[in-house]
C-alpha positions, 0 to 999 in steps of 0.5 A: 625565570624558572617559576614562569617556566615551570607555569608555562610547562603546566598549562598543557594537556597530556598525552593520556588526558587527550587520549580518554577525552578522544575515546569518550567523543568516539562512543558518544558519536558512535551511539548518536550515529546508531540513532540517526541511522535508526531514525532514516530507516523509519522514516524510509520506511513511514515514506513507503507507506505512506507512497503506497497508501496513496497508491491504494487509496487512488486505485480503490477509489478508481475502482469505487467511480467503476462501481457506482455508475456501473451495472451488471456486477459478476465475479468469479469470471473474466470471460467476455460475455458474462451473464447479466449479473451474479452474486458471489457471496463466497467470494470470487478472485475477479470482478466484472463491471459494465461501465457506465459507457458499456464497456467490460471492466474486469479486476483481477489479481496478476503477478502480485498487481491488481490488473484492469482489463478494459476491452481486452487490454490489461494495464496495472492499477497498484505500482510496482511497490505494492505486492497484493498477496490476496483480494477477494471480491463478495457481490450481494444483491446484483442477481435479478430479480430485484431485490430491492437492495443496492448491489454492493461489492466487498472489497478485501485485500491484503499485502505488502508494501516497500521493496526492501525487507528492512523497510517492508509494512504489510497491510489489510483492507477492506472496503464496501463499494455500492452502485449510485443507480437505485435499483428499484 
């Protein structure tokens, strides 16, 4: 009976065995947590880009439809009778369009948002995600006479996306919009 005893007695674990393999478990679930934790930030962050380049691709096309079937290209003013047409090969902080239907179409920068205004009636057209820090438009061979050249709009914009600064991308775009109209 005193040798089943004695076996039975050394089959346990002790008290320090429990304590070392309970602390070796806590670091190894520490670091595996960091690393979870490191990748839900990326991948916040790659779900933020990827939300405002969608954003930015759907307004710069909107933008390149304007373009195309627009005439009358001018920038550096938001007045509401603009010449004709106006090269600005420095570079001009807003845009006007007639479009296709004859309504002034002017782009600008307000408040960090790229802004539409369409008869007097400003609406955004980047979401509130999106902070634009600079935008320029370049307008080349719209002045008349014709010149035998398609009047054409550089487009470049700079900025950030994403609220939180743990999660924040900037970016830079550039992008050269044509009219569809020949303009012979």
């Amino acid at each position: 009976m005193n040798r089943l005893h004695k076996k039975i007695k050394q089959r346990g674990f002790t008290l320090i065995e429990i304590m070392v393999s309970l602390s070796v478990f806590i670091i190894i679930m520490t670091v595996s947590l960091g690393s979870i934790l490191s990748i839900l930030e990326a991948n916040d962050k790659a779900q933020t880009k990827k939300t405002a380049m969608d954003n930015l691709n759907f307004a710069l096309e909107s933008m390149s439809r304007t373009v195309r079937f627009g005439t009358n290209y001018y920038c550096g003013t938001t007045s509401t009778n603009p010449p004709p047409a106006l090269d600005c090969p420095s570079g001009g902080s807003s845009f006007s369009i007639r479009s296709a239907d004859g309504a002034l179409i002017v782009y600008s920068l307000s408040g960090g948002r790229i802004m539409k205004t369409v008869s007097g009636t400003m609406s955004p057209v980047t979401s509130s995600e999106i902070t634009i820090n600079r935008l320029t438009f370049y307008v080349f061979n719209s002045a008349p006479p014709s010149d035998l050249g398609q009047p054409r709009v550089l487009l470049i914009l700079s900025g950030t996306v994403g609220n939180k600064t743990s999660t924040q991308s900037t970016f830079n775009l550039q992008t050269l919009m044509s009219q569809r109209k020949i303009d012979i």
